[in-house]
C-alpha positions as MATLAB code, in Angstrom:
seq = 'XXXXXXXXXXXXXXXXXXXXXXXXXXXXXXXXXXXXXXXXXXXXXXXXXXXXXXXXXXXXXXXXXXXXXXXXXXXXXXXXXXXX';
ca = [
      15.409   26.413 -114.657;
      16.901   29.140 -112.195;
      16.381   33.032 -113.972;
      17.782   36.002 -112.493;
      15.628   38.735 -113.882;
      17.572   41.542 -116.148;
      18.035   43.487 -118.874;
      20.064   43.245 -122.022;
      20.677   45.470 -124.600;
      22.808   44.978 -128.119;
      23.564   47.910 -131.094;
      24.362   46.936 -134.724;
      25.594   49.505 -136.920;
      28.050   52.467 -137.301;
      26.344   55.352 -137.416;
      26.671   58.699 -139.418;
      28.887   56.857 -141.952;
      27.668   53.196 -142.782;
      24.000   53.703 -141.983;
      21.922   53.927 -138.953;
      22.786   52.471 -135.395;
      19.622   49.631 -134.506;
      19.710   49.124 -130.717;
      17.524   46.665 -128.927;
      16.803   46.222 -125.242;
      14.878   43.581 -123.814;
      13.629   42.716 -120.017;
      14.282   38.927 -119.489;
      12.346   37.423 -116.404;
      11.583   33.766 -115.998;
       8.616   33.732 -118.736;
      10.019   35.522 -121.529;
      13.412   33.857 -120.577;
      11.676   30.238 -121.528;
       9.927   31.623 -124.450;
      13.631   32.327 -125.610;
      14.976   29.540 -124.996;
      12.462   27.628 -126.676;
      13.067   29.440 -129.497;
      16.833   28.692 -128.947;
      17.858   32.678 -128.924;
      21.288   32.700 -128.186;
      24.553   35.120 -129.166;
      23.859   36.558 -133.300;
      27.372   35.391 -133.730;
      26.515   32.027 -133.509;
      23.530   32.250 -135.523;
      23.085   32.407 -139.300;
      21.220   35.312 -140.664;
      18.788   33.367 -142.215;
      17.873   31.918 -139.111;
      17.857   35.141 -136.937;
      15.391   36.256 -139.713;
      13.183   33.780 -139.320;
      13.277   34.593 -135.239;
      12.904   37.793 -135.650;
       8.971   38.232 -135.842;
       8.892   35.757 -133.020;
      10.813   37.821 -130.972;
       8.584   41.070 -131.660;
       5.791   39.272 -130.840;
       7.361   39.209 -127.262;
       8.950   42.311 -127.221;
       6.553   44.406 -129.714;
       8.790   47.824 -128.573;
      12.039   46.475 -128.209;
      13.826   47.578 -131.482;
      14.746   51.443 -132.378;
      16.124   52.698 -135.035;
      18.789   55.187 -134.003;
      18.473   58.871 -136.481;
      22.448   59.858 -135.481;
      22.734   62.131 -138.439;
      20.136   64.411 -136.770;
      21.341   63.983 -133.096;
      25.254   64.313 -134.962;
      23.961   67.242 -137.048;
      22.078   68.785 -133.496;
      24.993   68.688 -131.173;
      27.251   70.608 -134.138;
      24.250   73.097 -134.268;
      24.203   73.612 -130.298;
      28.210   73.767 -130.296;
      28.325   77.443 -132.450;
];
């Protein structure tokens, strides 16, 4: 199996509103890129949620650091702060 090494990143979320924004970014080389595919990773939109549950502590094993949890009220609330 061919891999071109890269990085991807995906957000979930809206923000100040609806909750926090959840970003993840992951480096993909040939390794992790057959431990994924083993796992059969592929687009969330074509995966239940059940499922991407149970691949979710899979996936942190690999990529312990990958997930943050984005605080937007504070960065919101510290750009209207710097702005007066």
């Amino acid at each position: 199996m061919a891999t071109i090494a890269r990085i991807g990143i995906d957000e979930s979320g809206k923000g100040d509103y609806l909750g926090p924004l959840v970003i993840a970014a992951i480096f993909v080389d040939a390794t992790t890129q057959a431990e994924l595919t083993l796992m059969n990773v592929r687009d969330s939109k074509k995966i239940s949620d059940g499922r991407i549950l149970d691949m979710a502590p899979d996936i942190r094993m690999i990529y312990p650091t990958a997930f943050s949890r984005s605080a937007l009220n504070d960065i919101t609330n510290s750009m209207r702060r710097s702005e007066t």
